[in-house]
N, CA, C, O and CB atoms as a CASP TS submission, in Angstrom:
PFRMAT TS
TARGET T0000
AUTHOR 0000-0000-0000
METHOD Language model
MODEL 1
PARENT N/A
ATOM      1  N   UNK     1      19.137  18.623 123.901  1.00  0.00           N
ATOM      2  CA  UNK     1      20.310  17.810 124.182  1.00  0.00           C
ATOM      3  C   UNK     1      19.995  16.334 123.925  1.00  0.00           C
ATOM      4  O   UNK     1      20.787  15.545 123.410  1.00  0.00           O
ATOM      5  CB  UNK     1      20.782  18.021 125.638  1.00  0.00           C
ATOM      6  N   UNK     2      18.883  16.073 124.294  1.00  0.00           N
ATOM      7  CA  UNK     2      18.372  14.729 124.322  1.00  0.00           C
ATOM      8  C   UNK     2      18.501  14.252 122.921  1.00  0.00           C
ATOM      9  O   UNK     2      18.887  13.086 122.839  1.00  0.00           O
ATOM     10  CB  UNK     2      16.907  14.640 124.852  1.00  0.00           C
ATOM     11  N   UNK     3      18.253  14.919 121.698  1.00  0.00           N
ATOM     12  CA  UNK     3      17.821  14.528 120.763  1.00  0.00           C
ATOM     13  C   UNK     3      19.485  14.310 120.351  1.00  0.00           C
ATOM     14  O   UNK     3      19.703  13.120 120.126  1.00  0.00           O
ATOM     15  CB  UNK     3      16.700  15.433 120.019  1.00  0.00           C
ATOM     16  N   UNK     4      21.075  15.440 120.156  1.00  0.00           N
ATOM     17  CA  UNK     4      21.737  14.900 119.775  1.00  0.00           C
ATOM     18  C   UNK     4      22.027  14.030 120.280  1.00  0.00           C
ATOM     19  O   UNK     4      22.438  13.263 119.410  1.00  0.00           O
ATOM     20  CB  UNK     4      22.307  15.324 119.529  1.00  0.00           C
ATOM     21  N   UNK     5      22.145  13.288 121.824  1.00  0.00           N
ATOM     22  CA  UNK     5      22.529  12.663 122.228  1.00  0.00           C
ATOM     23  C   UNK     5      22.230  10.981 121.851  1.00  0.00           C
ATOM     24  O   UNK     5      23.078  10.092 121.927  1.00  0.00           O
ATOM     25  CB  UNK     5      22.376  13.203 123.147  1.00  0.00           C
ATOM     26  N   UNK     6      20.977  10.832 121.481  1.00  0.00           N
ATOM     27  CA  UNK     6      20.523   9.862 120.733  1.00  0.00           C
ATOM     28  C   UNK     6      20.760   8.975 119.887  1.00  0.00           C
ATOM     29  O   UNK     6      20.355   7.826 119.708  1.00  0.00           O
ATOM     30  CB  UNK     6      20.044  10.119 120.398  1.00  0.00           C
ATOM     31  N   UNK     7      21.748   9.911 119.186  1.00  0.00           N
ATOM     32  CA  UNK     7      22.154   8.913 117.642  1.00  0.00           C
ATOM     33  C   UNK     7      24.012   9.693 117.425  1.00  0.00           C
ATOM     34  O   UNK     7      24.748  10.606 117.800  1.00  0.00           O
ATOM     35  CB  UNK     7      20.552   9.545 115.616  1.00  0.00           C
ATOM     36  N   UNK     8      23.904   8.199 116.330  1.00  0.00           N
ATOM     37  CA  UNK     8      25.160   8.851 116.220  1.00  0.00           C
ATOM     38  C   UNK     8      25.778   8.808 115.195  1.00  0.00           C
ATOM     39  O   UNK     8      25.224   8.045 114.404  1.00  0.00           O
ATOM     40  CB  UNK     8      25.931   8.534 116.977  1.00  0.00           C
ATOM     41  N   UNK     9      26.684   9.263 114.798  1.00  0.00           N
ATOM     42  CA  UNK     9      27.237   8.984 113.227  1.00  0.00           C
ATOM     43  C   UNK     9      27.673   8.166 112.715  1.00  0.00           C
ATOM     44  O   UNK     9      28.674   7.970 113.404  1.00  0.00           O
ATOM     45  CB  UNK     9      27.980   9.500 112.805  1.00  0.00           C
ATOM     46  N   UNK    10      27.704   7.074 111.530  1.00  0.00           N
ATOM     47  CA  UNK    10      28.041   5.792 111.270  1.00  0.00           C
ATOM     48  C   UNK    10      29.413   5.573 111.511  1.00  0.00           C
ATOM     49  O   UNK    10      29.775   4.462 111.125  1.00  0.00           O
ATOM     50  CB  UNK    10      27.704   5.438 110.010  1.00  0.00           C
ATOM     51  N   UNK    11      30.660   6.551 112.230  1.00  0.00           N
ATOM     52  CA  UNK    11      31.525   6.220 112.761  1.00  0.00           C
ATOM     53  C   UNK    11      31.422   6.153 114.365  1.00  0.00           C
ATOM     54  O   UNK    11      32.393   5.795 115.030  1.00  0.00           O
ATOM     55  CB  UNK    11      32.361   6.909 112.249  1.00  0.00           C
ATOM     56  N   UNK    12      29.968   6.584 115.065  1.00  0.00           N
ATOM     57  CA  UNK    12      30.132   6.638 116.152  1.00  0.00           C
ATOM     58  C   UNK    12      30.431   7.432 116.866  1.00  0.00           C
ATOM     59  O   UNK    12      30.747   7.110 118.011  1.00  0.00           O
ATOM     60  CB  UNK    12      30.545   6.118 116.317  1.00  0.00           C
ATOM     61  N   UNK    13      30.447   9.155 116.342  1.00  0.00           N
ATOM     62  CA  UNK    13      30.635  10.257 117.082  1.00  0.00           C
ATOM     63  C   UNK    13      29.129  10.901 117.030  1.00  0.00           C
ATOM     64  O   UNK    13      28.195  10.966 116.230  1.00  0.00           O
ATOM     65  CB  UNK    13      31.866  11.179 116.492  1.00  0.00           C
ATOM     66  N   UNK    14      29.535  11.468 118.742  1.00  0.00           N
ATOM     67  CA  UNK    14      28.188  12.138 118.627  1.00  0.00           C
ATOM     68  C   UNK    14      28.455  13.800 117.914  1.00  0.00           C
ATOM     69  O   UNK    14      29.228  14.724 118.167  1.00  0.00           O
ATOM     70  CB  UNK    14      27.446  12.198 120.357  1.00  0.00           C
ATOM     71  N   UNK    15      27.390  13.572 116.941  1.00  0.00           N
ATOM     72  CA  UNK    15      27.906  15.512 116.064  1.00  0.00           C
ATOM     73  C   UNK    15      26.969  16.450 116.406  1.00  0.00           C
ATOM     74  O   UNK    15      25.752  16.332 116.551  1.00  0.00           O
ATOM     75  CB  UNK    15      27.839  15.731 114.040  1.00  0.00           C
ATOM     76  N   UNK    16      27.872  17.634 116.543  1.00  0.00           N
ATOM     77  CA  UNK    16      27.038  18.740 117.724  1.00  0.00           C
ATOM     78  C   UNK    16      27.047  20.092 116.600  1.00  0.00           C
ATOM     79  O   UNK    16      28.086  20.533 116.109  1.00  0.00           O
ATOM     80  CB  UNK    16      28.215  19.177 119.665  1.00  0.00           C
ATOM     81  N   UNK    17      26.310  20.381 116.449  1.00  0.00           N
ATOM     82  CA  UNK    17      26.125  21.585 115.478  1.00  0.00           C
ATOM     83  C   UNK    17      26.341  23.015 116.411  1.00  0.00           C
ATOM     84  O   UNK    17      25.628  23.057 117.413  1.00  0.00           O
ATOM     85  CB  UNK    17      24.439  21.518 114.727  1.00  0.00           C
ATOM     86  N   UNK    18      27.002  23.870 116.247  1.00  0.00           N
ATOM     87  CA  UNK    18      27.454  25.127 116.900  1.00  0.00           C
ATOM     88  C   UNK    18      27.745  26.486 116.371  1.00  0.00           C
ATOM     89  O   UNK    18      28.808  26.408 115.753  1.00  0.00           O
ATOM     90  CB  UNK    18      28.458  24.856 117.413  1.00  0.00           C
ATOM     91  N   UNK    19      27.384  27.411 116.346  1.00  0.00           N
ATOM     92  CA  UNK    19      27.714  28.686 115.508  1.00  0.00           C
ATOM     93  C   UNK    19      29.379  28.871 115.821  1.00  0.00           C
ATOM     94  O   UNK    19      30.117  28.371 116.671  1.00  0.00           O
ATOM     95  CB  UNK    19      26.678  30.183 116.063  1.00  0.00           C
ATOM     96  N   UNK    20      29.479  29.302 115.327  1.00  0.00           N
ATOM     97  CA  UNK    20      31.487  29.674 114.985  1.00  0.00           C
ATOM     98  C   UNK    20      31.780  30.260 116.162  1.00  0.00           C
ATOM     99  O   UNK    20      32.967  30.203 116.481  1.00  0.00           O
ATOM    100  CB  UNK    20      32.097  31.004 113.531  1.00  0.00           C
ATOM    101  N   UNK    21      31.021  30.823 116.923  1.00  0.00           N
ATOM    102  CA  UNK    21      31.443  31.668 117.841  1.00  0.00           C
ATOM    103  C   UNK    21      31.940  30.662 119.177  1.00  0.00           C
ATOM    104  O   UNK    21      32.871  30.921 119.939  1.00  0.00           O
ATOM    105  CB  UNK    21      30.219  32.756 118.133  1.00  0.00           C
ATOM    106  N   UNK    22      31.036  29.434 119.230  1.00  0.00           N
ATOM    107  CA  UNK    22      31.311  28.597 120.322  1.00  0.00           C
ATOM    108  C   UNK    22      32.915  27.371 119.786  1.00  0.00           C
ATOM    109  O   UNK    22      32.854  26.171 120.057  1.00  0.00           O
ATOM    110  CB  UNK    22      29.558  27.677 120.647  1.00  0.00           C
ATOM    111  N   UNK    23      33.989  27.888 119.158  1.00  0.00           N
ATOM    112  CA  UNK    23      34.541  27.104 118.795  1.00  0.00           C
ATOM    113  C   UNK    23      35.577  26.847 120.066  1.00  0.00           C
ATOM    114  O   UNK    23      35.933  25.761 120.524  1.00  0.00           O
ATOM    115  CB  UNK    23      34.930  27.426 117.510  1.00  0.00           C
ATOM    116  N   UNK    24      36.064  28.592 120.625  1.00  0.00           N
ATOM    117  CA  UNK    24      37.107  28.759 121.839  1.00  0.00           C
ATOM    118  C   UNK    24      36.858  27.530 122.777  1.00  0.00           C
ATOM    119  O   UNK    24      37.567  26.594 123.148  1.00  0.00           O
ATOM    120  CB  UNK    24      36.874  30.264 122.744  1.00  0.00           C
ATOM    121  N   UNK    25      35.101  28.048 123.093  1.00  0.00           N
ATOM    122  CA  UNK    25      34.734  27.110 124.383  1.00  0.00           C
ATOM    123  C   UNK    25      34.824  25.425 124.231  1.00  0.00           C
ATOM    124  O   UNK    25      35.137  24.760 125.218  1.00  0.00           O
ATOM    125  CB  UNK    25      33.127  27.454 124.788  1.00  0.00           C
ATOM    126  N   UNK    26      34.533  24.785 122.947  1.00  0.00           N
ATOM    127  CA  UNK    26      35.002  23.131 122.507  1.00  0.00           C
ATOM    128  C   UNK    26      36.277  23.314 122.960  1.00  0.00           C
ATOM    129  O   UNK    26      36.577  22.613 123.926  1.00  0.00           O
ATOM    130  CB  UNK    26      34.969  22.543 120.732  1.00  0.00           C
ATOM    131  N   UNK    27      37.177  24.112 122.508  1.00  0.00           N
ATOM    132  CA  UNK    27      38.818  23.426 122.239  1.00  0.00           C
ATOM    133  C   UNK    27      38.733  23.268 123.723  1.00  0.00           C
ATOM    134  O   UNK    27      38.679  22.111 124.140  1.00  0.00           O
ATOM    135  CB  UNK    27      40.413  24.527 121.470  1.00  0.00           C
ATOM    136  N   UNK    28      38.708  24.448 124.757  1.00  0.00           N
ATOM    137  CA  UNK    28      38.884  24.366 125.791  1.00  0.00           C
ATOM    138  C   UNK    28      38.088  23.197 126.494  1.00  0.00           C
ATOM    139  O   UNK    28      38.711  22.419 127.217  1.00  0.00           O
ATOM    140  CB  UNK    28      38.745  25.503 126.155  1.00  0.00           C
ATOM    141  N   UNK    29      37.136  23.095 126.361  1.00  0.00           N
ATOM    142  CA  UNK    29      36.631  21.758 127.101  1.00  0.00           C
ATOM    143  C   UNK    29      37.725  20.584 126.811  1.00  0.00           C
ATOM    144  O   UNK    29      38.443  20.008 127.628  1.00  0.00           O
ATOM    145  CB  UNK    29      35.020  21.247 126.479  1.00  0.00           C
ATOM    146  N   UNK    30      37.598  20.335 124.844  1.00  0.00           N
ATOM    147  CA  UNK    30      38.104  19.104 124.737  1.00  0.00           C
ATOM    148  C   UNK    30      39.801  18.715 125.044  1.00  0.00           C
ATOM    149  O   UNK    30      40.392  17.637 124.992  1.00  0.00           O
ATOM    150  CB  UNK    30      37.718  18.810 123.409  1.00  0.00           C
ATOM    151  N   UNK    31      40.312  20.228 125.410  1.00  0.00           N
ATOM    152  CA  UNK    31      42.038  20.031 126.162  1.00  0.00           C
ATOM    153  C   UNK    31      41.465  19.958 127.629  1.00  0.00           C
ATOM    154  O   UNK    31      42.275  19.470 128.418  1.00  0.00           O
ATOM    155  CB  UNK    31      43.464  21.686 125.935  1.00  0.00           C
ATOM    156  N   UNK    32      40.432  20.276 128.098  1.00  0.00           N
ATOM    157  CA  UNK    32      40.253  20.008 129.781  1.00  0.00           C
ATOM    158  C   UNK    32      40.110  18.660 129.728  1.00  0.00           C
ATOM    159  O   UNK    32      40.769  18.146 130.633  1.00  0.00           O
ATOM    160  CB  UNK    32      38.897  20.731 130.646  1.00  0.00           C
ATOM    161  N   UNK    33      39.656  18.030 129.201  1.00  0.00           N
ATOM    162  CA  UNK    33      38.922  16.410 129.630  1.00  0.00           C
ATOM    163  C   UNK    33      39.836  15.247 128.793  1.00  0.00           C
ATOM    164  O   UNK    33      39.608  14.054 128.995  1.00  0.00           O
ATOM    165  CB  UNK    33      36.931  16.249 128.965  1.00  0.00           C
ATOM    166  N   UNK    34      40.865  15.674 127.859  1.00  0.00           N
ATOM    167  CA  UNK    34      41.836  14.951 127.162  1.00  0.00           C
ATOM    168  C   UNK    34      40.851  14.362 126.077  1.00  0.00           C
ATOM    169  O   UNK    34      40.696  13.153 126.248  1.00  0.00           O
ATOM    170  CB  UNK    34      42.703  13.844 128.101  1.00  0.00           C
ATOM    171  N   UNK    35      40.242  14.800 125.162  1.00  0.00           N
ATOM    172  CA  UNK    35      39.334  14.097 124.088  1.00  0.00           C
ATOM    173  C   UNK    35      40.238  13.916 123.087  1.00  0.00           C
ATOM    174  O   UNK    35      40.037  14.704 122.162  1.00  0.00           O
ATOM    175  CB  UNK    35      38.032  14.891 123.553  1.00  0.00           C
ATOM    176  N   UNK    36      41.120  13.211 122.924  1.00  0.00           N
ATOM    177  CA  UNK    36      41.702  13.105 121.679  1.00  0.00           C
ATOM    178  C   UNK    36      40.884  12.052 120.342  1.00  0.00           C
ATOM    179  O   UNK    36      41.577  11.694 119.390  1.00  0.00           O
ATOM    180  CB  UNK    36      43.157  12.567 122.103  1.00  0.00           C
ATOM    181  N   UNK    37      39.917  11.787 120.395  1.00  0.00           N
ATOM    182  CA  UNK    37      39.233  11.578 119.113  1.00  0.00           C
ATOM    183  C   UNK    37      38.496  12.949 118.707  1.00  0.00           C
ATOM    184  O   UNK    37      38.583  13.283 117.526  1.00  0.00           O
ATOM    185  CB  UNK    37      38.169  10.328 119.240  1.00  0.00           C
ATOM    186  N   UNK    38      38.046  13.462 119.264  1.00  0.00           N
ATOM    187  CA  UNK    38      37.573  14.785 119.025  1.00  0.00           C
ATOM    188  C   UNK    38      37.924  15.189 117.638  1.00  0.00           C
ATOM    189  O   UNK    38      38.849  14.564 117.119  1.00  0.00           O
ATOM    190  CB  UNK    38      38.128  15.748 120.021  1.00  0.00           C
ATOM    191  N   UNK    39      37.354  16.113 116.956  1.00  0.00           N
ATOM    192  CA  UNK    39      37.178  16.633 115.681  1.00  0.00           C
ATOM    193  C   UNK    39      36.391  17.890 115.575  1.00  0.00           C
ATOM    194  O   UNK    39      35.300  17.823 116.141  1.00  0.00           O
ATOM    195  CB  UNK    39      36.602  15.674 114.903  1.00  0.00           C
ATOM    196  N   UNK    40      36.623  18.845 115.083  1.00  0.00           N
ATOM    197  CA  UNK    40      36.067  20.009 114.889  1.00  0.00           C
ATOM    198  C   UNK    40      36.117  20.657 113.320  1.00  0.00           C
ATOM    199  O   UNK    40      37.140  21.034 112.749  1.00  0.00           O
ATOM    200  CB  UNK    40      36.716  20.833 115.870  1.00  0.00           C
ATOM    201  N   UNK    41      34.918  20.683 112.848  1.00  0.00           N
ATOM    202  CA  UNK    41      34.669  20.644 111.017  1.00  0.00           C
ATOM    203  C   UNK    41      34.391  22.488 110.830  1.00  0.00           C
ATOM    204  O   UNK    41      33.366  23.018 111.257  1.00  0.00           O
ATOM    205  CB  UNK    41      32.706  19.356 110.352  1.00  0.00           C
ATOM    206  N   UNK    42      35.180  23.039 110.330  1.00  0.00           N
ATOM    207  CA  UNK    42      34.817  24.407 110.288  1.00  0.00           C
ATOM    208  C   UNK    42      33.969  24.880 109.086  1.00  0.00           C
ATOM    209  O   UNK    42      34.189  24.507 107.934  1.00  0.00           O
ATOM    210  CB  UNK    42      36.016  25.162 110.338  1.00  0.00           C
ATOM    211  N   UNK    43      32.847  25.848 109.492  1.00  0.00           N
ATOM    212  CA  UNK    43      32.713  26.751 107.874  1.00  0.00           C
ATOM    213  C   UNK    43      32.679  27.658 107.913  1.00  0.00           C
ATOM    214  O   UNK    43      33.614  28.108 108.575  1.00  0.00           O
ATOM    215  CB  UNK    43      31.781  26.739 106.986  1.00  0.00           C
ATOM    216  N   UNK    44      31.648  28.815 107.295  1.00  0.00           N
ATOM    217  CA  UNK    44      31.807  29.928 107.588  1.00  0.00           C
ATOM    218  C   UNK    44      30.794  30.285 108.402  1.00  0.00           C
ATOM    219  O   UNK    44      31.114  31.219 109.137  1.00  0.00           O
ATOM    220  CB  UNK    44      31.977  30.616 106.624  1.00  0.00           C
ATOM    221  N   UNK    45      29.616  29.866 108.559  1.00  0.00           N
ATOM    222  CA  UNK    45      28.272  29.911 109.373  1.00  0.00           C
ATOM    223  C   UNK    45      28.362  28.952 110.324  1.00  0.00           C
ATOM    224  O   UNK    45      27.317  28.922 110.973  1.00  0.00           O
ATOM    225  CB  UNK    45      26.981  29.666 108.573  1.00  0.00           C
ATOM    226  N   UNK    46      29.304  28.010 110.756  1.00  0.00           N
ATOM    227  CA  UNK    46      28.713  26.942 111.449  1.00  0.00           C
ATOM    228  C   UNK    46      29.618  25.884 111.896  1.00  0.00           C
ATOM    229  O   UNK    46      30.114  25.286 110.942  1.00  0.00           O
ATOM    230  CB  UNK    46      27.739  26.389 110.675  1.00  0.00           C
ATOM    231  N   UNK    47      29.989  25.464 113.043  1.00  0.00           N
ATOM    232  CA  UNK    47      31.575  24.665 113.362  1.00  0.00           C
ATOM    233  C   UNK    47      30.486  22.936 113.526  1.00  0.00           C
ATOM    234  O   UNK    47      29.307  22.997 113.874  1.00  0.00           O
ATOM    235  CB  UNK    47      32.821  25.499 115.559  1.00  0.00           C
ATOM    236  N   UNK    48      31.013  21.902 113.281  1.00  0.00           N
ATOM    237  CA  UNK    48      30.424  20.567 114.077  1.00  0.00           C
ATOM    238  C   UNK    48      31.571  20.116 114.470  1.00  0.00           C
ATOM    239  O   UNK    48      32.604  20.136 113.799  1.00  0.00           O
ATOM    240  CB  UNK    48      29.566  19.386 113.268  1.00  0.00           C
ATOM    241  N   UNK    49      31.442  19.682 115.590  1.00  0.00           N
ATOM    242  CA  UNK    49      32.169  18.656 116.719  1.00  0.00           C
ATOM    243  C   UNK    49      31.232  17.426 116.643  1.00  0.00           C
ATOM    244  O   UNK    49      30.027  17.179 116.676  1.00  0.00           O
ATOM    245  CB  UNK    49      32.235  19.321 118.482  1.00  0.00           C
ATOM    246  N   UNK    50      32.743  16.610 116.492  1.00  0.00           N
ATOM    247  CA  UNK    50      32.527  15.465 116.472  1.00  0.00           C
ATOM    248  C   UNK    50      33.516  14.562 117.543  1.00  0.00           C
ATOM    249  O   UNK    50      34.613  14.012 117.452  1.00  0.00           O
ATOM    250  CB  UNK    50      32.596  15.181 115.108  1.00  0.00           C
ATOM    251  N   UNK    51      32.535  14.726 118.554  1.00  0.00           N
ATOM    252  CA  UNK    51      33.017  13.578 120.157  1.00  0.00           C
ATOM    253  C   UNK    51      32.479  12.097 119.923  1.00  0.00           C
ATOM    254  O   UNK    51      31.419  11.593 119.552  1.00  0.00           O
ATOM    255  CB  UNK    51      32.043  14.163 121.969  1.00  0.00           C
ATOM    256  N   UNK    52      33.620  11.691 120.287  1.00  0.00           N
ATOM    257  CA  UNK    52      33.150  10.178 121.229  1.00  0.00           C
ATOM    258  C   UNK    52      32.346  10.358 121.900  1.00  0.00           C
ATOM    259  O   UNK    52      31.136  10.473 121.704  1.00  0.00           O
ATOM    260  CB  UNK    52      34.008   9.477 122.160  1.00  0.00           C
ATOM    261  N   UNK    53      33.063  10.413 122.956  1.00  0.00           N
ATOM    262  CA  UNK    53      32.950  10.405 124.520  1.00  0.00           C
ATOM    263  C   UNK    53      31.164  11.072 125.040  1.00  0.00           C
ATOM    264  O   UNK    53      30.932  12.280 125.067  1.00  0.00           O
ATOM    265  CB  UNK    53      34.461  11.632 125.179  1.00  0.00           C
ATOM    266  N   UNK    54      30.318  10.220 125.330  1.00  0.00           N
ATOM    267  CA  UNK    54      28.954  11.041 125.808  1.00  0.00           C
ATOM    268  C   UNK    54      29.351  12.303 126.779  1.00  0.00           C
ATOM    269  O   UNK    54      29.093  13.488 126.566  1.00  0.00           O
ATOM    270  CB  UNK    54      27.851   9.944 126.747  1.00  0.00           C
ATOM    271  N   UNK    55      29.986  11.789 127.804  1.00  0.00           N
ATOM    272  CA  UNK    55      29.952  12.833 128.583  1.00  0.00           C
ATOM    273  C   UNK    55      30.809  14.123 128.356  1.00  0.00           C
ATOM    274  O   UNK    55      30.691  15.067 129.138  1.00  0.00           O
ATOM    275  CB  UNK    55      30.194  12.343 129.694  1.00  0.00           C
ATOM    276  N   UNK    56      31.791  14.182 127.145  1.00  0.00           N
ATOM    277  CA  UNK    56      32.109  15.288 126.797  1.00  0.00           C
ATOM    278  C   UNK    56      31.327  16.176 125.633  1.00  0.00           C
ATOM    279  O   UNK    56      31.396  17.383 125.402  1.00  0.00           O
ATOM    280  CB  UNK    56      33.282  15.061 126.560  1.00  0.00           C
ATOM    281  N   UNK    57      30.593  15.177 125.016  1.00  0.00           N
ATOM    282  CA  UNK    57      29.656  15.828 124.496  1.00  0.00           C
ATOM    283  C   UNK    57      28.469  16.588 125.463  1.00  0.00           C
ATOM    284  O   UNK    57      27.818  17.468 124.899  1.00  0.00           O
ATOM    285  CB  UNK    57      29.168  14.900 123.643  1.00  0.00           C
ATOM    286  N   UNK    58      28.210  16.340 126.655  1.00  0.00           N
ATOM    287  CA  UNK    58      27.222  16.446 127.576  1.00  0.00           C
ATOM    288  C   UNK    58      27.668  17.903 127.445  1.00  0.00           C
ATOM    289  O   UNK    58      27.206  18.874 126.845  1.00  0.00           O
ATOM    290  CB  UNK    58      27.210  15.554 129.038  1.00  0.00           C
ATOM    291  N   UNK    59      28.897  17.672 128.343  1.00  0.00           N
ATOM    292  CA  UNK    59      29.878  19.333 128.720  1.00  0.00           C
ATOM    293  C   UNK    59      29.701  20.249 127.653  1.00  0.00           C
ATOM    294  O   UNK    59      29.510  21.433 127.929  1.00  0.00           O
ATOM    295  CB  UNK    59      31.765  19.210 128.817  1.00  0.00           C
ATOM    296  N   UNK    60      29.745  19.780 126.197  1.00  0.00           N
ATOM    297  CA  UNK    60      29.874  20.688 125.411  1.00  0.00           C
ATOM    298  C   UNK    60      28.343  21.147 125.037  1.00  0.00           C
ATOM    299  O   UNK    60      28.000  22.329 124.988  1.00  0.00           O
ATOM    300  CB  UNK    60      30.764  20.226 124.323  1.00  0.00           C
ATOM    301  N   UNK    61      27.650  20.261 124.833  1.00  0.00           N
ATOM    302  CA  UNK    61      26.351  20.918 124.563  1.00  0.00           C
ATOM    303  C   UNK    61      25.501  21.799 125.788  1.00  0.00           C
ATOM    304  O   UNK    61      24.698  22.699 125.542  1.00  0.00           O
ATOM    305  CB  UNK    61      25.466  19.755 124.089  1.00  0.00           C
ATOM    306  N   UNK    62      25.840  21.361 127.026  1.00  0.00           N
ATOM    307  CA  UNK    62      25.185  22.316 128.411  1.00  0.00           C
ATOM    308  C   UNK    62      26.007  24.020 127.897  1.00  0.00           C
ATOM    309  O   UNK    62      25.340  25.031 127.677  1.00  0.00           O
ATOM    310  CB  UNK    62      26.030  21.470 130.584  1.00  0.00           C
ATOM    311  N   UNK    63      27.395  23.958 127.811  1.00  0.00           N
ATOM    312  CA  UNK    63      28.172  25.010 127.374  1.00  0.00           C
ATOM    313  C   UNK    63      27.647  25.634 126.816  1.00  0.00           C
ATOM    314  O   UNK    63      27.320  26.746 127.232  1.00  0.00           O
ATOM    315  CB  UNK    63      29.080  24.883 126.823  1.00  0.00           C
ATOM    316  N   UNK    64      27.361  25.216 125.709  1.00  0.00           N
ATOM    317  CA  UNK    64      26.922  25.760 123.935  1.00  0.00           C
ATOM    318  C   UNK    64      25.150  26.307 124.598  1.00  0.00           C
ATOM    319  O   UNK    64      24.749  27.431 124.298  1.00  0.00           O
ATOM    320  CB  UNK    64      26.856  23.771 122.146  1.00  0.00           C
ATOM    321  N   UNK    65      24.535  25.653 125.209  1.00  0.00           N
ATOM    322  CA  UNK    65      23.346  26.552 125.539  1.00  0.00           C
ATOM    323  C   UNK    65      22.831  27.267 126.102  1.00  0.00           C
ATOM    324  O   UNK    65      21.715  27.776 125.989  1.00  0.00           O
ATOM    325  CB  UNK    65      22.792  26.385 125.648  1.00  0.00           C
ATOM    326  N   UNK    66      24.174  27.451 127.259  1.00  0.00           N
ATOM    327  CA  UNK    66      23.624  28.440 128.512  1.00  0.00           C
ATOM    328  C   UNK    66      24.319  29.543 128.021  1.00  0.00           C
ATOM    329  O   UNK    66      24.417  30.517 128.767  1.00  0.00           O
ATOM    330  CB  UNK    66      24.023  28.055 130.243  1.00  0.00           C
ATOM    331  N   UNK    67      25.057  29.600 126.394  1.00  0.00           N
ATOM    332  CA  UNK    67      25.610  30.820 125.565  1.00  0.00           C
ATOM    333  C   UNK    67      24.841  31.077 124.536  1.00  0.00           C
ATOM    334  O   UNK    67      25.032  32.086 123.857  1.00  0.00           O
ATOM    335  CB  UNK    67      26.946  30.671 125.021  1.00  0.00           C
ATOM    336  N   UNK    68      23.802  30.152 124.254  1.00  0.00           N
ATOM    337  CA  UNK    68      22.944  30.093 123.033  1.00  0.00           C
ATOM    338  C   UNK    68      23.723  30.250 121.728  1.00  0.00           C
ATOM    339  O   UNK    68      23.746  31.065 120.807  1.00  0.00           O
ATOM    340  CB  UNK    68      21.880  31.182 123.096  1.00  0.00           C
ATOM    341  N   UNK    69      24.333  29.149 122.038  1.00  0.00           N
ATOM    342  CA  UNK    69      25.564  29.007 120.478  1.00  0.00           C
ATOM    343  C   UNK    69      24.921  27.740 119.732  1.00  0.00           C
ATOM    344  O   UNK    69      25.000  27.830 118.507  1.00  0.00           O
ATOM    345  CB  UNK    69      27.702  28.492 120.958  1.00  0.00           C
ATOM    346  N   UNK    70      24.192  26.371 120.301  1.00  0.00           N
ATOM    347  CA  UNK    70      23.637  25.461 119.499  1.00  0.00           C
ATOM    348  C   UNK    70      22.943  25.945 118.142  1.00  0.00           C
ATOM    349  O   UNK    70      22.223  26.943 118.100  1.00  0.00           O
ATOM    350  CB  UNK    70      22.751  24.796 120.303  1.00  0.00           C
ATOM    351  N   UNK    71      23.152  25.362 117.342  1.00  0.00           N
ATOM    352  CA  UNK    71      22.122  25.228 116.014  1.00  0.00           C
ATOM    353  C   UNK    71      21.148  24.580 116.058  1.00  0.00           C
ATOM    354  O   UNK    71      21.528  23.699 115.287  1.00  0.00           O
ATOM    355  CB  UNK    71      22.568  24.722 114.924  1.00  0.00           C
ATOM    356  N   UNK    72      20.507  24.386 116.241  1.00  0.00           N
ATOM    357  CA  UNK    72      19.078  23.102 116.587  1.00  0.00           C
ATOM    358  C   UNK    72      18.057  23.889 115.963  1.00  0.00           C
ATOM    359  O   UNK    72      17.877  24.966 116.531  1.00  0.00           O
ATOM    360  CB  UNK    72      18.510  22.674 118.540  1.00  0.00           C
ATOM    361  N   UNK    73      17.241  23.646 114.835  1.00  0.00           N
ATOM    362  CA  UNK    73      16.073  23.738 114.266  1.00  0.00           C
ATOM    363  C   UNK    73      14.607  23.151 115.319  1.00  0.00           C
ATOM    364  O   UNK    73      14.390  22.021 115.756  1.00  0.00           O
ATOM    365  CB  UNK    73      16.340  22.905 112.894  1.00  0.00           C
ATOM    366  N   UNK    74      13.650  24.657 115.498  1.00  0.00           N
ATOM    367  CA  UNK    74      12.965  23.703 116.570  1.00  0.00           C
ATOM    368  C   UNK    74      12.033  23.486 115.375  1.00  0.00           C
ATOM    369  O   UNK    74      11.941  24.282 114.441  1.00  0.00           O
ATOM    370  CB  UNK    74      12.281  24.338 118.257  1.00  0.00           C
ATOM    371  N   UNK    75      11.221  22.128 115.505  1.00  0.00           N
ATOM    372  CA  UNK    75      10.497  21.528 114.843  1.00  0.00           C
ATOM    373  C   UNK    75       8.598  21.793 115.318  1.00  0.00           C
ATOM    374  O   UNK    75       8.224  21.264 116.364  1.00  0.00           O
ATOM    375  CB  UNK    75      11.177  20.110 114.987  1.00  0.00           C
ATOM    376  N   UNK    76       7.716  22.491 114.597  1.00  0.00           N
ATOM    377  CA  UNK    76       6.508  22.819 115.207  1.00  0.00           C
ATOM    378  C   UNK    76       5.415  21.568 115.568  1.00  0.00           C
ATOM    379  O   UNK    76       4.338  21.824 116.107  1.00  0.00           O
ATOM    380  CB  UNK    76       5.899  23.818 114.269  1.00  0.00           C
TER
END
């Protein structure tokens, strides 16, 4: 978490990498908490959200891991 949380995209969203399957659980967060900058980039392997807001990104990435939906490459 730490690491997306860190940086951010040269517009200033924090981007959260997620398998397709965690897309239900974003929308629903980002209509619970009113995120209207929010953005969600679809493909066929792989959704990114793109939040403002830290702490809705917080919500979404705790979400996304206690389902093991993150994409995160671990690095050796």
């Amino acid at each position: 978490m730490v690491d997306i949380l860190s940086r951010r995209d040269p517009h200033g969203y924090f981007v959260i990498p997620l398998k397709v399957e965690g897309k239900d659980i974003v929308e629903k967060i980002i209509s619970q908490y009113g995120e209207s900058s929010a953005k969600i980039v679809e493909s066929h392997e792989a959704i990114l959200v793109r939040v403002k807001s830290r702490s809705v990104a917080e919500k979404i990435i705790r979400a996304a891991e206690k389902r093991s939906l993150l994409l995160i490459e671990e690095v050796d």
